[in-house]
N, C-alpha and C positions, 0 to 999 in steps of 0.2 A: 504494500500500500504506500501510494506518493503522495502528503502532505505538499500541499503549495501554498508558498507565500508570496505574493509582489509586493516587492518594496520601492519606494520614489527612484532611487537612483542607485549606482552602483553600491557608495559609500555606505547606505543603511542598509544594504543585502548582507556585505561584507560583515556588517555590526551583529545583524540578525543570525546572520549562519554561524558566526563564531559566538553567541552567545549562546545558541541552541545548543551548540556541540561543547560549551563549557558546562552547563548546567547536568551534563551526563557525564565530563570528564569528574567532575569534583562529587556527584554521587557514587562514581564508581569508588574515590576514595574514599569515601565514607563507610561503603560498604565493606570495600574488600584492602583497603588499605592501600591500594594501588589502582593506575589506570594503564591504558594503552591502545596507542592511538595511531592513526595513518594519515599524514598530513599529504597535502597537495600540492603538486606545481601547476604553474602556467601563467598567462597574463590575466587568467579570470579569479585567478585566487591572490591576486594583491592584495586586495581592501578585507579579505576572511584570514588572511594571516596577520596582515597591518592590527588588526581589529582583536585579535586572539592572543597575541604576542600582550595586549594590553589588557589584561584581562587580571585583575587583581586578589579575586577570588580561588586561584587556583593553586594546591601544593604543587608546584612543578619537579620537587623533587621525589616525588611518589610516580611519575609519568615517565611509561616508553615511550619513544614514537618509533614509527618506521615510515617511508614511503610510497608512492605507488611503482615507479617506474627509472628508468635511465638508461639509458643512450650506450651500445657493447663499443666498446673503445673509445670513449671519450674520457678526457682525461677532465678533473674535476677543476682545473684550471680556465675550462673553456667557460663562455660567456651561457651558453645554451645549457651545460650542467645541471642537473636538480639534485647532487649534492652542493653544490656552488650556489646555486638559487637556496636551498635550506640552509645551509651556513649562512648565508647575506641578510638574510630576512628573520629566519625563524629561529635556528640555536646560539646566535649569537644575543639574541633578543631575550631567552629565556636563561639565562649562565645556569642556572640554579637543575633544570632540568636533569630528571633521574638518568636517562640513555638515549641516543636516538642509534639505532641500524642502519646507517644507509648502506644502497644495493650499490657494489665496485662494481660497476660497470666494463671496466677495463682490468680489472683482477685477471692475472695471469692466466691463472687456472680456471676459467668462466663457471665449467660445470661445476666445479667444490665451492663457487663464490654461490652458487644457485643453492645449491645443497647444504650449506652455510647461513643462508639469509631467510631458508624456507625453513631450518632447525630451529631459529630462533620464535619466527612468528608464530610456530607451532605450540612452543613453550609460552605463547605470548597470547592468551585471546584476547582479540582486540574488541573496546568500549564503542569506540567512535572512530569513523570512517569518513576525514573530509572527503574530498573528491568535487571532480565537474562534469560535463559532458562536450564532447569535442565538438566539431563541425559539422562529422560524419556519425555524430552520436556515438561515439567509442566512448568507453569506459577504463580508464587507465589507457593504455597501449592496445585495450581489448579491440581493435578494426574490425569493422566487419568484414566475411562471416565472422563475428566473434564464437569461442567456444567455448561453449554455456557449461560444458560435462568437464575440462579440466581439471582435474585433480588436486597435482601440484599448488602450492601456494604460490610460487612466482617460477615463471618460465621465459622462454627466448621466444618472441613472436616477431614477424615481419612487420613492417610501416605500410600500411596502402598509401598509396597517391594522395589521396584526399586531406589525409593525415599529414602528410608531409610536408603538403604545401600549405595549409595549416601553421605549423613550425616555421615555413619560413615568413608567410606573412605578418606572424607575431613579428618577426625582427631581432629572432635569436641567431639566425644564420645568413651570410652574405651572399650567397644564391641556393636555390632550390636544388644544386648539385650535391652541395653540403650539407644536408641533411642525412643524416643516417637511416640506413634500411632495416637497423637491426634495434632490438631493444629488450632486456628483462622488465618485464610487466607482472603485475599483479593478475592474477586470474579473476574471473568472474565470481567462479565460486567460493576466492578468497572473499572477495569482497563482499560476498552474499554471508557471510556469516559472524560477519560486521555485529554488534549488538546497536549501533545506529548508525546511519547513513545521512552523513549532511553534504549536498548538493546548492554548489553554489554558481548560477552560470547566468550568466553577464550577457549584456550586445545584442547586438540586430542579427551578427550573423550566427549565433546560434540559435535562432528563432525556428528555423527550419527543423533541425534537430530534437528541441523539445518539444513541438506540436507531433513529431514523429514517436518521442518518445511517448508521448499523454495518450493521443489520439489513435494512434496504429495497434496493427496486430504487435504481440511480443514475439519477436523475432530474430535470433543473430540476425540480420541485414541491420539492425537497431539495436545495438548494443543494449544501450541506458534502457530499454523497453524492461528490459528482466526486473529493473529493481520495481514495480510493480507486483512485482511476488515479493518484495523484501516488505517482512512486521515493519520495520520504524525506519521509514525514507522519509528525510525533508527537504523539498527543493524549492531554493530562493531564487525567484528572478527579478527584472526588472521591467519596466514596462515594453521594451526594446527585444528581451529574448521571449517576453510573452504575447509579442504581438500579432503573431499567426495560430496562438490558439483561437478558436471561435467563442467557446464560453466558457472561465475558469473555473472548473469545480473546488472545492476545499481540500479534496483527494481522488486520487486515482488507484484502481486496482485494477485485478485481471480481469 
């Protein structure tokens, strides 16, 4: 089930989604004395990590995190990194923070870095699940066909086209050449077993995407469709990415 919210503009999505997902990081510790969480990249998660990083209420030293995805050979020096994106914004921001995992993407040994990063998530059930949905309605790295039955906690998946250019028009890379074909991604069914799912997706141009997401069959061809079967999905838009739904309901399911 997809809870929807539209918020005025980017800035109070950002507020909203990362206040949603604090409000379950700080009962997790309450409850269980610890949290853990999967934080997001991209240019649509600016204002829900800006906004979470500030967040006063939270023991950050009781918190894992981990991420969703990153780039197979990219060194965490590059501009386009989502370790280099979560160091600039998010762990530098939190000092205090109990762990974060990030996925070495260019780890020598790829498969023991797979097999290493999916040990730990295992030992790790994760509270809260930021996240966003791409252009092409992917989910992590999940492209369509995304696939819905993987197993594994994180694997090596391809880039589709759609995806890539994607990447470059964000303005992480200096042509469409450079963009990588490869990537350790979070599976689908890692992320379906999320204990909450905060969705936070911005702009005009992913308007297409979440009326696919709301409105359509659930489908790999639509990645983000699945979370529709997830208990506790929240997704925040703006008036821009909710502008080709027809009528917004309060929630969506299957």
């Amino acid at each position: 089930m997809i809870q929807i919210y539209i918020e005025s503009d980017k800035t109070a999505l950002g507020k909203a989604a990362a206040a949603q997902g604090g409000k379950a990081i700080s009962a997790a510790i309450r409850e269980r004395g610890a949290a853990n969480i999967v934080v997001a990249t991209g240019a649509s998660q600016f204002e829900t990590i800006a906004a979470l990083v500030r967040l006063d209420d939270i023991d950050w030293s009781r918190v894992t995190a981990f991420h969703l995805d990153e780039y197979i050979g990219m060194p965490q020096t590059h501009a386009a990194s989502f370790r280099r994106y979560l160091k600039e914004r998010f762990t530098s921001q939190v000092p205090a923070l109990g762990a974060f995992h990030f996925i070495e993407g260019d780890a020598p040994d790829l498969a023991g870095e797979i097999e290493r990063i999916n040990r730990l998530i295992e030992e790790h059930p994760i509270d809260v699940t930021f996240a966003g949905i791409g252009e092409n309605a992917h989910l992590a790295f999940n492209d369509p066909p995304a696939d819905f039955e993987a197993a594994a906690p994180f694997r090596v998946v391809e880039l589709e086209g759609r995806c890539r250019q994607q990447q470059f028009g964000e303005g992480w890379f200096p042509t469409l050449d450079d963009v990588p074909h490869e990537a350790i991604s979070m599976t689908v069914a890692q992320i379906m077993k999320s204990g909450l799912v905060v969705l936070a997706v911005p702009d005009s141009r992913k308007a297409q995407a979440v009326r696919d997401t709301l409105e359509g069959p659930i489908t790999p061809m639509v990645p983000a469709s699945v979370l529709r079967r997830h208990a506790a999905c929240h997704l925040f838009l703006d008036p821009q990415s909710a502008a080709l739904v027809q009528q917004i309901p309060s929630t969506v399911g299957e």
